[in-house]
N, C-alpha and C positions, 0 to 999 in steps of 0.2 A: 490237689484233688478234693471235691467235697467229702471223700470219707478215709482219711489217710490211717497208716496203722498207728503213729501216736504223733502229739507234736512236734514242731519243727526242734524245740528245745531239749526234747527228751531221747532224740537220734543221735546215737552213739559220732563222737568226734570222727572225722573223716584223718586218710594218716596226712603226714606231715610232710612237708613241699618237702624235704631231704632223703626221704622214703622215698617218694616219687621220684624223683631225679635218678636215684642210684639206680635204677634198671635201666632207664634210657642211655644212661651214660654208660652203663658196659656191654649194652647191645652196641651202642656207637663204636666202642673199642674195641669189641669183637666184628663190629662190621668193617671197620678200616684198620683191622689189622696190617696189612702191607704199610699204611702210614707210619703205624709204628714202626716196623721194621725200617724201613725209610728213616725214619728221625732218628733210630739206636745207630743205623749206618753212619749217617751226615754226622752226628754227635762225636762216633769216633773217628771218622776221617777230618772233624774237626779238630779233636784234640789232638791228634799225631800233625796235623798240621804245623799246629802252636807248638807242640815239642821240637818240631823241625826248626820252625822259624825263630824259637827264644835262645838267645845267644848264652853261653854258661858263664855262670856268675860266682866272684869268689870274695872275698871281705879281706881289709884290711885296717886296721885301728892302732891308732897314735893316739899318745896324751901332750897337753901342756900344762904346764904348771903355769901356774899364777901367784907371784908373790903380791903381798897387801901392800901399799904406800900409806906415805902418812897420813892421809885421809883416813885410810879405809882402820890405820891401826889404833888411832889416838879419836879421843870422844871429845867434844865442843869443847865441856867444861873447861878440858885439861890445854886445851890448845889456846883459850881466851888468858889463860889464867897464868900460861909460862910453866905450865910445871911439868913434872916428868911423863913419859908415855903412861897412858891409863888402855888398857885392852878395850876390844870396844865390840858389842857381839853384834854379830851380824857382818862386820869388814869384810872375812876373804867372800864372804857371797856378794859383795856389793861390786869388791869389783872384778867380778868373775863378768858381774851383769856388766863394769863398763869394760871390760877388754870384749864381750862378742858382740855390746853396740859398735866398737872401734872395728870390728872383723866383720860387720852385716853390709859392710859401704861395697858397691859395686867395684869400686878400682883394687878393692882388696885380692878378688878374683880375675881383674883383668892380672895382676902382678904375678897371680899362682900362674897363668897361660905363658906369662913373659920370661919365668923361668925355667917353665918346663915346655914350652911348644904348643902352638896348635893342634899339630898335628898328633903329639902324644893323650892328650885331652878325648879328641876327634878321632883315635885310630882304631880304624874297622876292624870288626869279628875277624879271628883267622881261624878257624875251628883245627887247621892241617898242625898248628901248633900244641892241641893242647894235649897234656898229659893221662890222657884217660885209658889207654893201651889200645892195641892193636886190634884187627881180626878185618875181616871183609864188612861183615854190618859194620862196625865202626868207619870203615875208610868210605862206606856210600855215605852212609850218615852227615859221616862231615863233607866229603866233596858235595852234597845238595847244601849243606850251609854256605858252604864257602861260596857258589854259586850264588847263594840268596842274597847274602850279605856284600858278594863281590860291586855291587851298583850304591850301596851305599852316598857314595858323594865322598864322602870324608875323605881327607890325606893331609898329606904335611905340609901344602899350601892355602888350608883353611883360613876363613878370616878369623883373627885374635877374638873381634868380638861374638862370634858366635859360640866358640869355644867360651869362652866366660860364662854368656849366656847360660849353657848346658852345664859346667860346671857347679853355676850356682844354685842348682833344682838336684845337682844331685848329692854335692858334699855335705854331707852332715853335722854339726857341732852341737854338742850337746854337754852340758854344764854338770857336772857331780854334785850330787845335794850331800854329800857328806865330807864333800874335800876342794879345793880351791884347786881344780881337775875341770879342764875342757877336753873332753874327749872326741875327735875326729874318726870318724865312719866313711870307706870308701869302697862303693860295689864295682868292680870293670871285671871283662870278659876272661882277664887272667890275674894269677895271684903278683908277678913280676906289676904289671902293671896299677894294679890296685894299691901295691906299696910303693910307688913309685910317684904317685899322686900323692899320698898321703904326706910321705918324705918331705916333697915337694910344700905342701902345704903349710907344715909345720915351720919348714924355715921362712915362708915369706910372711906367715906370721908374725912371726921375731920384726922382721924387716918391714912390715907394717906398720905395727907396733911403734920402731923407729923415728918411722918416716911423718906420724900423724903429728907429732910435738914438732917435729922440726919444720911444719908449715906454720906456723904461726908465725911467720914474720913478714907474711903479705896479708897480714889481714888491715894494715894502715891502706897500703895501695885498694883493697877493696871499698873500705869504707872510703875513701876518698873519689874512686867512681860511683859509687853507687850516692853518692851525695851529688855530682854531677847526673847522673842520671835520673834524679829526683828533679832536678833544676830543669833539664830539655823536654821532662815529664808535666812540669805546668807549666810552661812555656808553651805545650801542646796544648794541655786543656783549657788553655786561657787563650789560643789564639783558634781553636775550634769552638771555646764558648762564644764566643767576636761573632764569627762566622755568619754561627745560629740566630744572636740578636739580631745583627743586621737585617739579618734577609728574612726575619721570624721564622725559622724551622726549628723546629724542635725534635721533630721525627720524621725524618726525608719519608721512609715508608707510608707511614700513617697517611702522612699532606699529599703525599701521591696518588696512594687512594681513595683518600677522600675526595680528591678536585677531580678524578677520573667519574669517580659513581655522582657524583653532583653534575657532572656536566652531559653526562649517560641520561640523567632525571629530566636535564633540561632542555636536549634535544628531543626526547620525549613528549617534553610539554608543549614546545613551541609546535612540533608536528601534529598535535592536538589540537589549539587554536586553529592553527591553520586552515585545519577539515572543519572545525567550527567556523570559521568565518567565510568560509567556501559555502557551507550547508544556508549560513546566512543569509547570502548574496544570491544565491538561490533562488529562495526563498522569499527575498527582498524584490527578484526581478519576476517571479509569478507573480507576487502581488499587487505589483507595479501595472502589470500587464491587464490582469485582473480589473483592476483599479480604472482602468485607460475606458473598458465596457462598460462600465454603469455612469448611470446618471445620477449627479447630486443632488436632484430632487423627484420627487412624485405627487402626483395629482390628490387632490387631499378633498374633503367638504366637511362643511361644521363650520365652528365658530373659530376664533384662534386658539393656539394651542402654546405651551410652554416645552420645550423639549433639551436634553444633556446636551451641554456646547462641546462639539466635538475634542475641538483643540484643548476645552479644559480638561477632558477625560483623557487625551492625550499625554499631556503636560502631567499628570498626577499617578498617570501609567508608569510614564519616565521617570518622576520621583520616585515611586516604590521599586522600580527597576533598580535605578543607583544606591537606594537605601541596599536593597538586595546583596548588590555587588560589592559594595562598603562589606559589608557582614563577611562576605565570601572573600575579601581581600584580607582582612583581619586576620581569618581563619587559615592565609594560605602561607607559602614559604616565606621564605627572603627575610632581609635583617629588619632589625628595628627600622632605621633609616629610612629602607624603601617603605614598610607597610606606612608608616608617618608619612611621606611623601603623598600617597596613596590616599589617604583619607585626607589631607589636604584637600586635595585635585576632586575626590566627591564632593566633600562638605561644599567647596567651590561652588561646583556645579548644582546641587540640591539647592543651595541659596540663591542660585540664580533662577532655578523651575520656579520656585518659591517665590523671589517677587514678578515672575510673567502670571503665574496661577494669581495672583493677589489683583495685577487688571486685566485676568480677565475675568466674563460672566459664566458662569456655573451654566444658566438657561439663557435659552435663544426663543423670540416670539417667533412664532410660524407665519405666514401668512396664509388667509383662509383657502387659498385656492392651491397655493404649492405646499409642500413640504420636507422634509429632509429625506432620503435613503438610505435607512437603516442599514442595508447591506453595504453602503459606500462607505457611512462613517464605520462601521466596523473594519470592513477594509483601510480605511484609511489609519484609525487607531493601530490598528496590526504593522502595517508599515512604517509607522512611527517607533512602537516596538523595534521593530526589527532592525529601525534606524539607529537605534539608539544604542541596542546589544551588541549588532557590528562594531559601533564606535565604540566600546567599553572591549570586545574581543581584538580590534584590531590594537589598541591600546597597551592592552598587556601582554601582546605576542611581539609586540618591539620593545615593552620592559625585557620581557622574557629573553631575547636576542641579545639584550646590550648584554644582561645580566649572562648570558652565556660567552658572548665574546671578553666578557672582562675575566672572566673563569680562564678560557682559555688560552688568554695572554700570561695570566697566573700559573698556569701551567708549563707553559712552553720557558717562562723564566724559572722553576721550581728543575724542571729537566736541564739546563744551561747549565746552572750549579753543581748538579749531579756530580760529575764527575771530582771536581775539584774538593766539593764535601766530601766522597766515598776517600779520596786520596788522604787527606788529613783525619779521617776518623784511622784509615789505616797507618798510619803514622804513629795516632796517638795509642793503638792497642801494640805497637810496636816498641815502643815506648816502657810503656808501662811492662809487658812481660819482661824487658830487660830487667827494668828495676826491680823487681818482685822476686826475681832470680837473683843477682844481687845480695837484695836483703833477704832472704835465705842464705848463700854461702854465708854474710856476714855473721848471721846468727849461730850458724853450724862453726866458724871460726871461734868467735866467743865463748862458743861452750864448751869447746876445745881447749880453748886457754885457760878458762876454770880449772879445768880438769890438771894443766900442768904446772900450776901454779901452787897448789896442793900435792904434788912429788904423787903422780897416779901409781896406779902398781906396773911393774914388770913382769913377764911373762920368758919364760925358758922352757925347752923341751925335755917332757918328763921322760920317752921313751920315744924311738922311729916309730913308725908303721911294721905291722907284722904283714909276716908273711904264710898265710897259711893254704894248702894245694887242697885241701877239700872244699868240695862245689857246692855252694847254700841253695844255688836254682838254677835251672828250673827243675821242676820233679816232675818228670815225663811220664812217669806211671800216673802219678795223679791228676795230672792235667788231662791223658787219655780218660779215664775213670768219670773224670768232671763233663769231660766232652759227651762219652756216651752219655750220662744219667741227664744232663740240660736237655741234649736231643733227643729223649725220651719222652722226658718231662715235655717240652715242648710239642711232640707227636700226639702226647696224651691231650695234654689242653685244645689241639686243635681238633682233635678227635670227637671230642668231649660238645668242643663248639659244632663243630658239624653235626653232631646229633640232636642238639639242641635249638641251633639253628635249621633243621630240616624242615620244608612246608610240608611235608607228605606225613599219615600218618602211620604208625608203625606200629604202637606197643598201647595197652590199654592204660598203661598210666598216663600216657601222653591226654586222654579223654578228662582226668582225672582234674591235670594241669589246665584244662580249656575251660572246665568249669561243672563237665558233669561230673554228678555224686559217684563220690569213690564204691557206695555198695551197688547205685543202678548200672554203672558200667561193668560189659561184658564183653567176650571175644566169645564168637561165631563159630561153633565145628572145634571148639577146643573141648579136650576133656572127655569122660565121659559120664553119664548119669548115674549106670547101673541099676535104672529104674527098668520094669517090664515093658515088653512093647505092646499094646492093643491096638494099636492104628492099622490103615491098610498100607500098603509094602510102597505106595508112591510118594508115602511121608516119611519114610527110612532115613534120609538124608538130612530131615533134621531133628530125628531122636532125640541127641544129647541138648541141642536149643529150645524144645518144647519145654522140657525140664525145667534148664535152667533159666529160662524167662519169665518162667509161671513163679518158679520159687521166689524169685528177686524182687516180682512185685509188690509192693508195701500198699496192704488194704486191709479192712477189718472186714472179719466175715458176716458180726450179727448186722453189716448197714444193708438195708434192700434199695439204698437209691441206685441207679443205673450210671455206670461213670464212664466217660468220653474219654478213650485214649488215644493219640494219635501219633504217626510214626512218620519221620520226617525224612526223607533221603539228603544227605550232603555231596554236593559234587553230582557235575551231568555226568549222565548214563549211570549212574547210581539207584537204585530200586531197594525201596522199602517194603516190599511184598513178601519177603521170605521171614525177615524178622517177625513182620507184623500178624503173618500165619502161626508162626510158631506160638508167638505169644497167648494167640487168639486159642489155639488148637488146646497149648497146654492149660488153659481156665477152663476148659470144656471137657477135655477127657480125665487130666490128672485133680481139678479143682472140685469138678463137680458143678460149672456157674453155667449161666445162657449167655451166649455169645452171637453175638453177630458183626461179622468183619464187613466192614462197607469199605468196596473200593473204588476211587475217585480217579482211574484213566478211563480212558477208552480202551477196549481191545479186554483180553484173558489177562486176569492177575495171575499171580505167581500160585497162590488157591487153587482159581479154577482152573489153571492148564493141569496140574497135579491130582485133582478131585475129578476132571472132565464136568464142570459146572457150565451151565448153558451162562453167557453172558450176552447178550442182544438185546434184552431186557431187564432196565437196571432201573435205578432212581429218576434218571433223569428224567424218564417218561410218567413219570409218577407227579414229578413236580410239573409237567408238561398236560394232566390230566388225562393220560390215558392209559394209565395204569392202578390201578389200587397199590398200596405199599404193600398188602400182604400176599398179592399175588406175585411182587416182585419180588419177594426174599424169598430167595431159594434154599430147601435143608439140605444138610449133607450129611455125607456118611458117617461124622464123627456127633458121635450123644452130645445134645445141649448146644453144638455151634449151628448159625448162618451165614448165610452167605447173600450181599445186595453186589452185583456190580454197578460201575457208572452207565451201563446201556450206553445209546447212540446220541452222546451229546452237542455234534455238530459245531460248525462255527457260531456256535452263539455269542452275541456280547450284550451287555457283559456276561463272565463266563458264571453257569448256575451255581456254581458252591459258593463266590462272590452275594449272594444277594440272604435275606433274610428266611428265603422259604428253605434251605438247606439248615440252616441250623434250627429250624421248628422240626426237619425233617427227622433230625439227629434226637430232639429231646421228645418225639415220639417211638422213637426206637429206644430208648433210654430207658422210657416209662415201662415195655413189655419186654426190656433184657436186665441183666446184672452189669454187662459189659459191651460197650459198643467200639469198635477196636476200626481207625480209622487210616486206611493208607493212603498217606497225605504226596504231593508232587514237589517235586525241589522249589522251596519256594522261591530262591535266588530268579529262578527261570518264570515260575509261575508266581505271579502275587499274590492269582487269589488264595491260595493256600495259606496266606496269613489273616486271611478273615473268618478261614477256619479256626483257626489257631485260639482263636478269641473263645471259643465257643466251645472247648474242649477242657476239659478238668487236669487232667497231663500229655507229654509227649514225650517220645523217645527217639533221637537223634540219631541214625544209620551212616555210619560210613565203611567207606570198602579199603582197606588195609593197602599200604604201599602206592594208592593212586588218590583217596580223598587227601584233598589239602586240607593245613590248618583255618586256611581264613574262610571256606567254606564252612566248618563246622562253627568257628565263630558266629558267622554270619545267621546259622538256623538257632544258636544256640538264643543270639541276642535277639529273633525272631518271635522264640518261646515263651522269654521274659518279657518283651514287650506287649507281645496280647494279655498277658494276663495266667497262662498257664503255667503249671509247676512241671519243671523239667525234672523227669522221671530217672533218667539215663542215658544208657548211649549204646550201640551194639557196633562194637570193629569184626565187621566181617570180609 
């Protein structure tokens, strides 16, 4: 505004985007309430779910002991040196670490399935069996498990290795930091079965254990194939590198599609020539024809004459033609070879123009009576051209042809090999993963033998697996608990988004967040003043708005300039006429200032239907010459305000608020008020309202609750800033 009440700088901080938020967001939660309730439902229908369906779990725990070997017991010095055992720290933890590298091997747990069954591994929930007592809820309880769990799959015809599989994701071994103690951890549906595993484990343990030293005595036979499999390993890559030399491939891929896109290029090119030497011949045969109608001479007078010898402008034509073509051949594809061939075959030819140009004459004497036909010898020079570019196009479109057909005999023998290459590359990756596998086993052998060769530790069971009948899970009360508060939690969040995500607007903080100032924004008909009333009884209705629109103004009162404010509607059928009244009304009765509201439709504003002001005669006819302005402004009942309507502004174009004489019109009203209070038309719908926009000192954005959208208010908001005006506020009515 040209007279604001202080600087932009010195306006109290607006609140804080968290502030704002929190009322949208519990109007949202109080608006979708039932969603909550919804999500508390689902939450606990979820969690009785999960109760239902989690099968009861019970623990069972075994130890092994680990006795140290001479490795682990005696320290370098003492073992280099012959002398007696020297303790040595750190031992029972070393080989605590190699006995559960010896237990981490997969076959260790196919052995635990081989002693104890698939099927006991793999045996389904029976809830009918477990110990938890009696009653009717308990007997439904478990008969929907039993039911649940009955499609399992599982039985005592399981495959062994599945059973491992599963095994070994869920036995647990875990090493004691204070004792040479591997401790074995075992969850199953019942207590019998969870030490029954356990039991199980401990012994093949031992038998593990056993079995790892007493493979070492195929580790000769390993190394002895895997040295043969070394040998039929270059045998492959030496008779696949063969292959390659021979027939020069180095990458079947690569060479296939390279000779594919190259021969792609070159049927390309030749179909290029082609139309070229078609367009030539053409060309060559209009000229021809041409050529056929003139005469080689014409009627001449004077003395004799010296005139350009056809043939030699011809012949020098052709040379700079093939100099030409030279250049462009240089410039084009093909290997060294052919372009050297190539400039051969010019140079050839250039040294041959070259000594025809040397006998012949440059000039020809005329004779005084005839003389040559300029339009003949140009004709005739041009079909020489033409002669000559055929001969150089048809030339290189049968280079171009060999050079394709040799391509694609290159090709067709590159696919022939195919097969026979793909076989022996497959061979040779066949190959090779044996031996790689192989030397691996051989290396896992060797480190084995290390280990026995040094007396490793032994390993005895420190206690069975317990047996204990109290259930560690699942915890059904708190599973339900957990169900309801997610489902909640999640009801809120989505609650929360739905408010936030709404296009419609609702709540005055919503204005706040779009970008009008948190003090100019207000709601409509909310509240009330408790100021007097001295208006007449048809302005009742907005009592508490005159108030508060006049209070919220930010203006200084010692400025006497006249300031433009204008009131913008968001969203069609949206009407900025009641705000824009009230506003005006309360500067005039509650302020004390001269007001004059000019309004910009056709037809009774929202003013004069309420005041009974005549509108037939408004501005428009003022800017039209047939009015005076001060006949047009009409007073009304209330002290200090006016009243202009827009009168009968017709299809005009462009439309009159649109052009220069409306904003002289406005800062002549300016000059004889304190406030000129202007009700502007949606300008989404109408444009010209943004040229108003321009020419106004503030405005105030109107939207109607529950029906203007967000991008509507954007849309006038980013309207306001663009012309230049300070955006005042905003009124949610």
């Amino acid at each position: 505004m040209s007279a604001p009440a202080q600087d932009e700088e010195l306006e109290p901080a607006g609140p804080g985007k968290l502030a704002l938020l929190r009322p949208i967001v519990l109007t949202s939660l109080l608006r979708h309430r039932w969603l909550l309730l919804a999500g508390l439902v689902l939450g606990v229908v979820f969690g009785l779910f999960r109760g239902l369906v989690t099968a009861n779990q019970f623990r069972s725990i075994g130890k092994l002991y680990v006795r140290p070997g001479v490795r682990e017991a005696m320290s370098a010095d003492s073992v280099l040196s012959g002398g007696a055992l020297v303790p040595r720290t750190g031992g029972s933890r070393e080989a605590v670490q190699n006995v559960l590298q010896a237990l981490s091997a997969p076959e260790f747990f196919e052995l635990i399935v081989m002693r104890l069954g698939a099927g006991v591994v793999l045996a389904p929930y029976d809830p009918a069996k477990d110990e938890e007592g009696g009653g009717v809820s308990k007997r439904i309880f478990h008969s929907f498990q039993s039911w649940w769990f009955g499609g399992s799959g599982y039985n005592g015809g399981a495959l062994p290795r599945v059973a491992a599989t599963v095994l070994q994701n869920s036995l647990v071994m875990i090493p004691e930091s204070s004792a040479s103690v591997i401790t074995f951890v075992y969850t199953a549906h019942t207590p019998e079965l969870a030490k029954k595993v356990v039991d199980g484990a401990l012994d093949a343990a031992i038998e593990w254990h056993r079995q790892v030293f007493e493979k070492l005595s195929s580790q000769e036979q390993l190394e002895s194939e895997l040295a043969k499999a070394r040998g039929d390993l270059a045998v492959a890559e030496t008779k696949l590198r063969a292959f390659r030399n021979e027939r020069d491939v180095s990458d079947y891929d690569t060479e296939h599609k390279r000779l594919v896109g190259y021969i792609a290029e070159l049927d390309r090119l030749v179909d290029k020539l082609e139309i070229e030497a078609q367009s030539l011949e053409a060309a060559l045969g209009a000229e021809a024809e041409h050529l056929a109608k003139l005469a080689p001479t014409r009627a001449s007078s004077g003395s004799r004459a010296w005139v350009d010898n056809p043939e030699f402008l011809a012949l020098t034509a052709s040379r700079a033609k093939l100099r030409d073509d030279l250049l462009a051949s240089e410039r084009g594809e093909g290997s060294a070879d052919e372009k050297r061939a190539r400039r051969v075959r010019f140079e050839e030819q250039i040294k041959e123009i070259d000594g025809r140009i040397a006998k012949t004459e440059p000039k020809l004497q005329t004779p005084p009576i005839e003389e040559e036909n300029p339009v003949y010898v140009r004709t005739s020079e041009h079909i020489a051209e033409l002669e000559v570019s055929l001969r150089s196009k048809s030339t290189e479109r049968d280079r171009t042809r060999s050079s394709r057909d040799a391509n694609r005999v290159r090709l067709q023998a590159l696919e022939g090999m195919a097969t026979e290459l793909r076989a022996m590359e497959e061979e040779h990756a066949q190959k090779r993963a044996f031996a790689d596998g192989l030397a691996a086993s051989v290396s896992n052998l060797r480190a084995v033998q290390r280990l026995e060769q040094v007396k490793l530790s032994n390993v005895g069971v420190m206690h069975l697996g317990t047996m204990d009948g109290v259930k560690i899970a699942p915890r059904r009360g708190m599973l339900l608990g957990m169900g309801a508060v997610g489902g909640l939690a999640a009801a809120i969040v989505l609650a929360a988004l739905l408010g936030l995500l709404d296009r419609r607007v609702r709540l005055r903080e919503e204005l706040t967040l779009l970008g009008v100032p948190d003090e100019g924004a207000v709601v409509s008909g909310s509240g009330g003043s408790g100021m007097p009333w001295m208006l007449p009884a048809a302005l009742a209705e907005i009592r508490d708005d005159i108030a508060r629109f006049w209070s919220k103004l930010p203006y200084e009162r010692r400025k006497t300039d006249g300031l433009r404010i204008g009131f913008v509607p968001c969203g069609e059928g949206v009407s900025a006429g009641r705000a824009a009244a009230a506003l005006a009304i309360g500067l005039a009765a509650h302020g004390g200032e001269k007001v004059c509201y000019v309004g910009t439709l056709e037809g009774p504003s929202w003013l004069g239907q309420r005041l009974g002001l005549d509108h037939q005669c408004g501005w428009s006819e003022v800017m039209r010459g047939e009015f005076q302005l001060a006949d047009a402004v009409v007073a009304t009942s209330v002290q200090g305000l006016s009243y202009l309507p827009a009168g009968r502004i017709g299809p005009a174009v462009p439309h009159p608020m649109a052009g220069p004489q409306f904003a002289a019109l406005l800062d002549r009203l300016a000059a004889t008020h304190r406030f000129v209070i202007v009700e502007l038309p949606d300008v989404s719908l109408r444009p010209e309202g943004r040229s108003v926009l321009g020419v106004l000192d503030g405005a105030h954005v109107v939207v109607l609750r529950l029906v203007g959208a967000k991008s509507a208010v954007r849309e006038a908001i980013e309207a306001v800033r663009t012309a230049g005006a300070r955006l005042l506020g905003g009124v949610l009515q």
